[in-house]
Each structure stands twice: as C-alpha cells, then as structure tokens.
N, C-alpha and C positions, 0 to 999 in steps of 0.2 A: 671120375671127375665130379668135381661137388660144385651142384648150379647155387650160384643165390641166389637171394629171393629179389634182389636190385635184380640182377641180370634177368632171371622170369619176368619180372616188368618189363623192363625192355623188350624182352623178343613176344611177350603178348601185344606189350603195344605196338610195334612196325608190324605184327598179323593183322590188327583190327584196323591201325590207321593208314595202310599202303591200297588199300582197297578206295580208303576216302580222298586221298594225296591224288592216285590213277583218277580217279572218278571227277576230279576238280580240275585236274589240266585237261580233260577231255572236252569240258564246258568254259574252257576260255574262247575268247577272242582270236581268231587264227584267222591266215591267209590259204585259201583253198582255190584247187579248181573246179568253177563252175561254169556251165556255159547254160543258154537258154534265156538270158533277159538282156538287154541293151543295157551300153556304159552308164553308169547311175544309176540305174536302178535296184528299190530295196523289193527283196522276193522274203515273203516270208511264209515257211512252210509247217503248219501248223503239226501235221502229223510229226517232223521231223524237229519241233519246235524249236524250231533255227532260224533265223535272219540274215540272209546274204545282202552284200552291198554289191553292185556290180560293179566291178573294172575294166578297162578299154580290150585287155590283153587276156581275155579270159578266165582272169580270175578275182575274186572275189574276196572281203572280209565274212567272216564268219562268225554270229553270237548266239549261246543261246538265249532262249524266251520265253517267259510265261506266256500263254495265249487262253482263248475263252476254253471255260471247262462245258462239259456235255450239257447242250441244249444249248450255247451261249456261240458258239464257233463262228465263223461266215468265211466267204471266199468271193474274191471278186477281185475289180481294178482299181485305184482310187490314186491320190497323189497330196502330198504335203500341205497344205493350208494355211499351215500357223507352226510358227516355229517362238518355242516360249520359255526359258528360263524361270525355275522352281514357280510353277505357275499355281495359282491358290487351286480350291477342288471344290466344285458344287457337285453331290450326288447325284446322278440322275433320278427321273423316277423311278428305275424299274431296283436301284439299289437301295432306294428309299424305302421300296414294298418291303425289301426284303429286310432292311436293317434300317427300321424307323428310328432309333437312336441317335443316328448322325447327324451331326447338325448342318444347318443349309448351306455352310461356307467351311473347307477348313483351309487358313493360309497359307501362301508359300512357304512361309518358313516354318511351317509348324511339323514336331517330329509325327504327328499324326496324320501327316499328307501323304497318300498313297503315290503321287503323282513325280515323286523323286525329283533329282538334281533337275529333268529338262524331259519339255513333251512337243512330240512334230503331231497335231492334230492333223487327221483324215479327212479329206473332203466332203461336206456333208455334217461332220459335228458330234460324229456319236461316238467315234471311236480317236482314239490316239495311240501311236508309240512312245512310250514314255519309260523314265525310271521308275524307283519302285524304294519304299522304306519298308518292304518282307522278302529281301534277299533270297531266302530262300523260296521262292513263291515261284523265283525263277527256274524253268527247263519241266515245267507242270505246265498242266491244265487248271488253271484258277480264276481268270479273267472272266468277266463278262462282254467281252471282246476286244480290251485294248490288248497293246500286245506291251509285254514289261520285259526291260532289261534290265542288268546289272547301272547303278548310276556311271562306274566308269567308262559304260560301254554305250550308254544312251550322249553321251557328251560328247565322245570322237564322233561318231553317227551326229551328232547334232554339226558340230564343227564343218562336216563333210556335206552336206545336203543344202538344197536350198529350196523355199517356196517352191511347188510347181513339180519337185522331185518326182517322176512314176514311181509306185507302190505296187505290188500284185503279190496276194495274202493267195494262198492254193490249201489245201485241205491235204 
C-alpha cells in the first residue's frame, strides 16, 4: 500500500499536535474536588500553579496560573481589595530596575498592558490576580508575584468574587 505524501502530513501532524490538543484541555477551567478552604475562598498553589475557587459542597473551579518566578514567589493570607476592569498599569519599582524602558503609565486599553481583561488587587497593593496579554506566560513561573490567568478565566473569577474575598497563596 502506497502512503501519500498528503496522508504522511496528516499522521505527522495528529503525532506532533495530540500531545499539544492533551496538554491544552489539561490546563483548562474545570470543576474538581477540593476540600481545605472555606466556601469562597481562592487558594492558589504556586507549586501546583493552579487557582482553586472554593464551593460550599466541596468542590471547586480549577485554573491554571502564571505565578512569581524563582526569587519572586510569596505565600501567605491576604483577601481582595479592589476589583478593576482592564485597569491602566504603573510599573512598580522593582520592574522599573529591571526593565527601565517602561514608561510610567501604560493604559487600559492598550495591547501593551500586561494587566489583561480585569485585576482583583491583594491587600496591601503589591500584588494582584489579574489577566494577562502573554497567554502563554500562563501555567510558568514568570511573575514578579501577581498571579495571571487566561483573560477568560480572570473574568468568571472576576464575576464570582467580591471585595473582602479570602485569598491564601501556599508554595
């Protein structure tokens, strides 16, 4: 039997792209069970970089997340603050050291905002969960501590939560 060279493409391609197809519903949005935090509460587990939402019945939404990369991490308790729709982005300083190019402000709507579709600020000011405009940035270690999700998945999470939310980031 005589392969063609159309069909060789084909079964190369379902080799190279079934690995990436797997790899992509792995990192969606799911309902899982978790138990360990109280109803509403977002757990986010750096090592596992995953953000659970808590539900009354034990179980949970499930996303994954960029989180801070090595020397940048933290772990602690904190709770929502500010809840902001495609919110402009001032650098901090320690991004400034790093990447003096940035300028002081960049807008909500500008495709250059790291800060995606919507950001739930952290108690204190330093950190946020937010969207993200490098998709791919997601299910790494790349943050300087906020934690970034997919835009579709930082918006139901937005939808869901409110001021005052508990948060608890674990390593």
């Amino acid at each position: 039997m005589r392969i063609t060279r159309r069909l060789c493409s084909l079964v190369l391609a379902a080799i190279f792209l079934l690995p990436v197809v797997a790899a992509r519903s792995s990192a969606a949005r799911e309902v899982v069970q978790f138990d360990g935090a109280a109803p509403g509460t977002i757990v986010v587990k750096t090592g596992e970089r995953r953000l659970y939402y808590m539900f009354s019945n034990g179980q949970a939404i499930r996303c994954p997340v960029g989180v801070g990369k090595a020397g940048k991490q933290w772990a602690g308790e904190s709770y929502i603050d500010g809840k902001y729709v495609r919110p402009a982005w001032s650098p901090p300083p320690e991004v400034r050291r790093d990447k003096p190019s940035l300028p002081e402000v960049i807008a909500g709507d500008s495709p250059r905002n790291p800060m995606g579709a919507a950001a739930l600020t952290l108690n204190g000011g330093e950190y946020a969960i937010r969207g993200t405009n490098a998709p791919d940035s997601v299910g790494r270690f790349v943050s300087y501590g906020c934690i970034r999700m997919y835009n579709q998945d930082i918006v139901d999470l937005f939808d869901r939560v409110d001021v005052g939310t508990p948060v608890i980031v674990t390593r």
